[in-house]
C-alpha positions as CSV (number, residue, x, y, z in Angstrom):
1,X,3.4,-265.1,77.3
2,X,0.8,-262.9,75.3
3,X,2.7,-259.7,76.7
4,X,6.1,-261.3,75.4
5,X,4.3,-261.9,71.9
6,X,2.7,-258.8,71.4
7,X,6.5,-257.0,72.2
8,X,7.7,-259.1,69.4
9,X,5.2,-258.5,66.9
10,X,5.9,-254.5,67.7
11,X,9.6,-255.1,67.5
12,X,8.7,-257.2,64.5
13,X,6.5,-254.3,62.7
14,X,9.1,-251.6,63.6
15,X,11.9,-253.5,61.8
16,X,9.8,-253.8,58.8
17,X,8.8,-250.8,58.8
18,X,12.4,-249.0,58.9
19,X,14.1,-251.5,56.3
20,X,11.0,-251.4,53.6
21,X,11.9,-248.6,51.2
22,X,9.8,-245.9,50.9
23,X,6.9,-245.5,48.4
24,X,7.4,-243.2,45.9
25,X,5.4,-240.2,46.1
26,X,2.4,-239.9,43.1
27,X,3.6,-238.2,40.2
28,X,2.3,-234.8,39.2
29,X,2.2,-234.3,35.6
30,X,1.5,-230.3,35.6
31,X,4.3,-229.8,38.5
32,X,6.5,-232.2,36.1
33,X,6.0,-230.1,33.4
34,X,6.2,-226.6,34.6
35,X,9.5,-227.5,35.7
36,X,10.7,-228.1,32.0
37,X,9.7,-224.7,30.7
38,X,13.7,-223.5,30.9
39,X,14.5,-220.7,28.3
40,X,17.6,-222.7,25.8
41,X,15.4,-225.9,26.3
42,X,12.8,-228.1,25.0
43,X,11.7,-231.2,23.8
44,X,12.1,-233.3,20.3
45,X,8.2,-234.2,18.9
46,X,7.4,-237.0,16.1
47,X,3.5,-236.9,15.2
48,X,1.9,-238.7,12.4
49,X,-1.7,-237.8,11.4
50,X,-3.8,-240.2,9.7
51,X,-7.0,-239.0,7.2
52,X,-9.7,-240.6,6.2
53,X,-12.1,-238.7,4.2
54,X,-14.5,-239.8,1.3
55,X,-13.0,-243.1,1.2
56,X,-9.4,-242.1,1.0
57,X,-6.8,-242.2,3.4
58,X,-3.8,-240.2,3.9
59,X,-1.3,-240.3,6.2
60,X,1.4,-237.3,6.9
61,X,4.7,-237.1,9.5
62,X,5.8,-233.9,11.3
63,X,9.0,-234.3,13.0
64,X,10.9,-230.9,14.7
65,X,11.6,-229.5,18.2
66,X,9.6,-226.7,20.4
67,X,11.1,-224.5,22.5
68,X,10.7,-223.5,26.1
69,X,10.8,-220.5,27.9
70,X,9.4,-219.9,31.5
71,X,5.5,-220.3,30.8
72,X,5.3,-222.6,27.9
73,X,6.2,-223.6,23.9
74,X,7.5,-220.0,22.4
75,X,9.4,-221.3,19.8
76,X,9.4,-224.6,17.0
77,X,11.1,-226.1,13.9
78,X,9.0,-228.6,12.4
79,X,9.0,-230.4,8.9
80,X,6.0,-232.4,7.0
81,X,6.3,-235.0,4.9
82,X,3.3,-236.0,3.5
83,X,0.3,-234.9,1.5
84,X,-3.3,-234.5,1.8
85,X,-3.6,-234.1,5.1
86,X,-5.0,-230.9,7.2
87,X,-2.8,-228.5,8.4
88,X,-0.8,-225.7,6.9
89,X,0.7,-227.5,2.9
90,X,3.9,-226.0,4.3
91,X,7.0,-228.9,4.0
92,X,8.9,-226.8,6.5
93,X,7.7,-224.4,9.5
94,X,9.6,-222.3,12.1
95,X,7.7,-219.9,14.8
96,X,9.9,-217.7,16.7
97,X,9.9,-214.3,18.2
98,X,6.3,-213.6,17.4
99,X,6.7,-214.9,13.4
100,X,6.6,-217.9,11.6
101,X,8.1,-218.9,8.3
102,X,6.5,-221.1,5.8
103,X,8.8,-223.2,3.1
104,X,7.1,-225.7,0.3
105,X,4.5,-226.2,-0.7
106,X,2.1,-223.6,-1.3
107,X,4.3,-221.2,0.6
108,X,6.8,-222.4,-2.2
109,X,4.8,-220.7,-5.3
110,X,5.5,-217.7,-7.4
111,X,7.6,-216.4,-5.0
112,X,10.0,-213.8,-6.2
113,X,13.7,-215.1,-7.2
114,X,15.5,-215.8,-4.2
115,X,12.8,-216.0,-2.0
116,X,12.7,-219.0,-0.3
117,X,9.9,-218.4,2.8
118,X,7.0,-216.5,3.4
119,X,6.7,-214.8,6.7
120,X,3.7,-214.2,8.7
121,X,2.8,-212.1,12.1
122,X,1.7,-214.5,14.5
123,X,2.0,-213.8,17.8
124,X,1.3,-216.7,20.5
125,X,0.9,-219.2,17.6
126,X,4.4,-221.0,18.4
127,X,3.6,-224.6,17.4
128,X,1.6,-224.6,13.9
129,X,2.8,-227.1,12.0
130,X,1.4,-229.8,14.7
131,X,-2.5,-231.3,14.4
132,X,-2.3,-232.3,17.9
133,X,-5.9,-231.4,19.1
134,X,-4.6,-232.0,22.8
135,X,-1.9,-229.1,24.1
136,X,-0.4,-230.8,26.7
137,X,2.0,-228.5,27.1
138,X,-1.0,-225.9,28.3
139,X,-0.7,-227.0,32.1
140,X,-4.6,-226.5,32.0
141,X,-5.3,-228.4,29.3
142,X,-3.0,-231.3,31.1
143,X,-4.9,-231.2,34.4
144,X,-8.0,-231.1,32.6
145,X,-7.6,-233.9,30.4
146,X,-6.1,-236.3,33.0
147,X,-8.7,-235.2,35.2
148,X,-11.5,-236.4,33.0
149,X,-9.1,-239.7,31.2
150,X,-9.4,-242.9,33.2
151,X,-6.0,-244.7,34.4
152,X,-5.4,-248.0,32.6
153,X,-2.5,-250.7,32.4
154,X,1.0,-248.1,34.0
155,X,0.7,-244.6,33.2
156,X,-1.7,-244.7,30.2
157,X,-4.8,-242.2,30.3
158,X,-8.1,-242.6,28.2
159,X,-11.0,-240.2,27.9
160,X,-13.2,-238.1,25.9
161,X,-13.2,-234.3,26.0
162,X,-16.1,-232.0,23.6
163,X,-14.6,-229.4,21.2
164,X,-16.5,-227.1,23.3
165,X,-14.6,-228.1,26.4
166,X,-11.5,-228.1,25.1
167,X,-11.9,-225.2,23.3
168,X,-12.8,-223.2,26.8
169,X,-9.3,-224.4,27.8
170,X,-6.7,-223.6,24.6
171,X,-9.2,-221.8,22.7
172,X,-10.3,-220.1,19.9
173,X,-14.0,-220.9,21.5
174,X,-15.6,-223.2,19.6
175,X,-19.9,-224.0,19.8
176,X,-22.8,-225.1,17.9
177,X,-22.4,-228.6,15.8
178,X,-18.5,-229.2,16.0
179,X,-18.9,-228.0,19.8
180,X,-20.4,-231.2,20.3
181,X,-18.2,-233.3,18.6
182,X,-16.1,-235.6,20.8
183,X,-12.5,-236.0,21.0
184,X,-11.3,-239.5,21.9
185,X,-7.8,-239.3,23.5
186,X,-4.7,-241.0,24.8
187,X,-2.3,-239.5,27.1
188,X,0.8,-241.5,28.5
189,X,3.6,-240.5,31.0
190,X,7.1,-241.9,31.5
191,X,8.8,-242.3,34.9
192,X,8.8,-238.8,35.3
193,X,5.5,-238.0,35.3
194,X,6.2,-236.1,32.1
195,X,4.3,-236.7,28.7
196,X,5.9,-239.2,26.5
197,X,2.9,-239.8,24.1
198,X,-0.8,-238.7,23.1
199,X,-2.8,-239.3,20.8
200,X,-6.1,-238.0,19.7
201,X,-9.3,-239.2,17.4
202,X,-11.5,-237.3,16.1
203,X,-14.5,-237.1,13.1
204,X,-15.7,-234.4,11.7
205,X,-19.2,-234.2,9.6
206,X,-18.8,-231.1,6.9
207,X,-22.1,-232.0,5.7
208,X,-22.2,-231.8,1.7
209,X,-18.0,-231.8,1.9
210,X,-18.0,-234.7,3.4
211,X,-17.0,-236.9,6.8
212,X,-13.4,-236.5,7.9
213,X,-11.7,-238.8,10.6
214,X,-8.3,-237.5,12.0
215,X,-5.9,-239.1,14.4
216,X,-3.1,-237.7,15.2
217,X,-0.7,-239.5,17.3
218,X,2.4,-237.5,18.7
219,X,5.6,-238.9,20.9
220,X,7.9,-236.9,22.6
221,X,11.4,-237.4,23.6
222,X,14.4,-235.5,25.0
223,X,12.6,-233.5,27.8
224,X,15.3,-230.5,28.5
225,X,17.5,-230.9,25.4
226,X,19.3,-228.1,24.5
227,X,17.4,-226.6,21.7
228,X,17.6,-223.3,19.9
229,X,15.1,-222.2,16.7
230,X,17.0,-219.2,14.6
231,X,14.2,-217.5,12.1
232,X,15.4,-218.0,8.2
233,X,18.3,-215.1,6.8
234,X,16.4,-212.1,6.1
235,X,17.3,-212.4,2.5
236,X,15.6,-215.6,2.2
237,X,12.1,-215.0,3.4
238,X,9.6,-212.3,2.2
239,X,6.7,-211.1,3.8
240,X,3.4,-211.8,3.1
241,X,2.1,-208.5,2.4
242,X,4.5,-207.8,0.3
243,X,3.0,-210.7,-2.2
244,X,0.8,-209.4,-4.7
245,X,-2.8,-209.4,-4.4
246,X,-3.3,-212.4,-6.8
247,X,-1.1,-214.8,-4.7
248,X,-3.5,-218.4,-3.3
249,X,-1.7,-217.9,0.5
250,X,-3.7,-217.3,3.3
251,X,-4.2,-214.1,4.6
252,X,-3.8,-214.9,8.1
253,X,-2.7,-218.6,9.6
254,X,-4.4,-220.3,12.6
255,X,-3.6,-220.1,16.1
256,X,-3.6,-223.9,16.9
257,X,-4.9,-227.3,15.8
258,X,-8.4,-226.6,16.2
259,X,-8.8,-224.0,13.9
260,X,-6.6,-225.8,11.3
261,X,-9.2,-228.7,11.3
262,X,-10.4,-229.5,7.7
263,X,-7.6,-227.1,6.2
264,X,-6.4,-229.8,3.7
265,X,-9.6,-230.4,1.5
């Protein structure tokens, strides 16, 4: 009898066994991602960034696409709506083919008649326009930051990452006082295993300028859209060292959000 029951609860585990469906494997975020990173693709962004400095508050949208090609971002087409916030004072910016072109704003002033853009050299910096602190779309910074995030309710990440640290990872290098400051983040994934959401906190003591507090909370949607960014006609944009000496532009513009930081005061 004990022989005769044991067969049966083999025969029983075996059936299981082959009708159960199969687990899905775990996702990998950085493997999901590499795989979007198709030239004549992209993704569609929506980010909202949310001041609060001296007892004001400010909020500002930037809506657009980025561009893929077969290591990362190389191309965007973003707009701003908003004021007061940090970041570039442009209302419209596109980054292609080792340029970007600024519209509105301060990029909007004196500019000679039928001028509509100021273009700068800016080679790698394909995604200004965005105060995301947290590149997801550097696989790096990806790993790192899921790495270090602890998994909550579905595919929701929380953690804390140092300027310092992140810095190391996206760069310019950043030490000393805002080294230390923290970053507070939020990544989220979809079904895919690719990035549908992140947001980041941060706050920022400038000493006698003052305390900011930025979040910046960005969604994406439309992973592998087919998405093309065209630079302005030529007769539409000027360069900038062509604009006299006495012109307020920058002479240079920052290579990501980091460096942008506290831009808006």
């Amino acid at each position: 009898m004990k022989k005769i029951l044991t067969g049966a609860a083999i025969t029983l585990a075996a059936a299981v066994a082959m009708t159960a469906p199969a687990q899905a494997a775990p996702k990998d975020p950085v493997a999901a991602l590499k795989k979007q990173f198709v030239a004549g693709h992209g993704v569609r962004v929506s980010e909202t960034v949310k001041l609060e400095s001296d007892g004001q508050k400010s909020t500002a949208r930037t809506t657009g696409v980025l561009a893929f090609g077969k290591s990362g971002v190389v191309a965007s087409d973003l707009r701003l709506k908003g004021k007061g916030v940090a970041g570039l004072g442009a209302s419209r910016t596109i980054s292609v083919k080792g340029h970007t072109y600024l519209q509105g704003g301060i990029f909007g002033e004196d500019l000679p008649e039928g001028k509509k853009w100021v273009r700068y050299p800016t080679a790698g910096a394909s995604q200004l326009g965005v105060n995301q602190l947290i590149d997801v779309f550097q696989p790096k910074v990806l790993k790192a930051v899921l790495a270090k995030a602890k998994p909550g309710k579905g595919d929701v990440y929380r953690g804390t990452i140092t300027m310092k640290d992140l810095s190391k990872l996206s760069g310019p290098a950043v030490s000393g006082k805002f080294g230390k400051v923290k970053i507070d983040y939020l990544v989220d994934l979809d079904s895919r295993g690719l990035v549908s959401r992140v947001s980041s906190t941060v706050v920022m003591d400038f000493g006698l300028l003052g305390t900011i507090k930025s979040t910046a909370d960005s969604r994406y949607t439309a992973w592998g859209a087919r998405i093309t960014v065209k630079a302005p006609p030529k007769d539409e944009w000027i360069d900038f060292n062509e604009i006299g000496p006495d012109s307020n532009l920058p002479e240079s513009l920052p290579e990501d959000a980091i460096t942008s930081l506290g831009q808006g005061r």
